[in-house]
Residue, then its C-alpha position, 0 to 999 in steps of 0.5 A: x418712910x426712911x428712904x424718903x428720909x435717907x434721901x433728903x439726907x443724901x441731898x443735904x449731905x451735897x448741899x452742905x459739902x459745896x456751901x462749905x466750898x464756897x464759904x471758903x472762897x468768899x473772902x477771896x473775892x472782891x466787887x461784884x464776884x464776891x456778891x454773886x457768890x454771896x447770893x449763891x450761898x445764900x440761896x443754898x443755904x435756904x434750900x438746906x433749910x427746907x430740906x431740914x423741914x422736909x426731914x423733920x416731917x419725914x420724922x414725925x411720921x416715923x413710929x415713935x419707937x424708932x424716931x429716937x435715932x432720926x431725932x438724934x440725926x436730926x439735931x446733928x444737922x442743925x448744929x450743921x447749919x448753924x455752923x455753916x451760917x456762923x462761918x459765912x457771916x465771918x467770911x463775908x467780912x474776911x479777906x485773904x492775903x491776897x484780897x487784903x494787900x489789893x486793898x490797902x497796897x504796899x503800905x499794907x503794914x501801917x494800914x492795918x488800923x485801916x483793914x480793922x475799922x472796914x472789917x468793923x464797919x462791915x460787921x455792924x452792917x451786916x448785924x444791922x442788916x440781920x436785925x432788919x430782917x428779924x424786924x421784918x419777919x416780925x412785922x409780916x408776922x404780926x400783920x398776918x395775925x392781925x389779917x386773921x383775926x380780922x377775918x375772925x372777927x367778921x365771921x363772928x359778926x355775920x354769925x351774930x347777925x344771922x343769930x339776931x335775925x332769928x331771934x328777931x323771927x321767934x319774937x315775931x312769932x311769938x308776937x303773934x301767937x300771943x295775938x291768936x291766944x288774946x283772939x281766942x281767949x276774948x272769942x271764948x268769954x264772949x260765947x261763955x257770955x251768951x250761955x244762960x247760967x243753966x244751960x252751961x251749967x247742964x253741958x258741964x254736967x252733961x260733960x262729967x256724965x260722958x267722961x265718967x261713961x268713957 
């Protein structure tokens, strides 16, 4: 179980090494090479994430006498990669020098106003764009609950229904073994009828004496 642990720690140690390497070129580049490296990072940055996930399984099956020093390993990555996404939002809206000049020319010192407001603007975008995603996963979120108890719901309704129908097949036998009793009762009292008083009074003796026999 630790070297499966110790393994995935290797991969992020990698990982982050070179996630750290292109952060640090980002703001150097401009127009469709800065967004490739974007994506780039945004990738490995995701797959850090589930090797993370993966690490955190790997923990909790570790006996809970030894997962205190795992656990502790484990909080460091995460202020890791904390970390490592807080520098790539700043590089995404950072420039070099030499970026900085390419975009503003020789007049670079009266432009500065200029350099700021773009920094600012491509800020907020990026805080827009977050909270985009953050409403969207909510959303998928929230859709797949509503999917489940959709699901649930009509697995209480059959449920209910089946229970219906059972209940409506004990009433019908029952329904009909009150029929059967009322039949029997009215076939009893009609014989009774027919007996003279002193021959059903005789078989009634006639029974006691045999039960006291018996």
């Amino acid at each position: 179980m630790s070297s499966d642990f110790e393994g995935y720690e290797q991969d992020f140690a990698v990982l982050t090494a070179e996630i750290t390497g292109r952060i640090g070129k980002v703001p150097k580049l401009l127009g469709d090479e800065k967004k490739q490296m974007v994506a780039n990072v945004e990738k490995q940055l995701e797959e850090a994430r589930e090797l993370l996930e993966q690490m955190e399984l790997e923990v909790r099956e570790i006996p809970a006498q030894s997962r205190g020093m795992y656990s502790s390993r484990m909080r460091s990555y995460k202020q890791e990669i904390g970390k490592l996404e807080a520098d790539f939002k700043r590089s995404r809206i950072a420039y070099s020098d030499e970026v900085r000049n390419e975009l503003l020319g020789d007049d670079g010192n009266s432009s500065e106003n200029q350099l700021i407001k773009l920094r600012e603007e491509r800020a907020h975008l990026l805080d827009n764009t977050e909270r985009l995603e953050r409403s969207s996963r909510r959303l998928e979120a929230g859709y797949q609950i509503a999917v489940e108890t959709e699901q649930i719901g009509q697995e209480m309704l059959e449920n209910l229904s089946q229970d219906r129908e059972k209940i409506q097949r004990s009433r019908e036998r029952l329904r009909e073994t009150d029929a059967n009793l009322g039949k029997s009762s009215r076939i009893l009292t009609g014989m009774l009828r027919r007996f003279p008083h002193s021959v059903l009074k005789r078989e009634m003796v006639n029974s006691q004496v045999f039960f006291q026999w018996t």
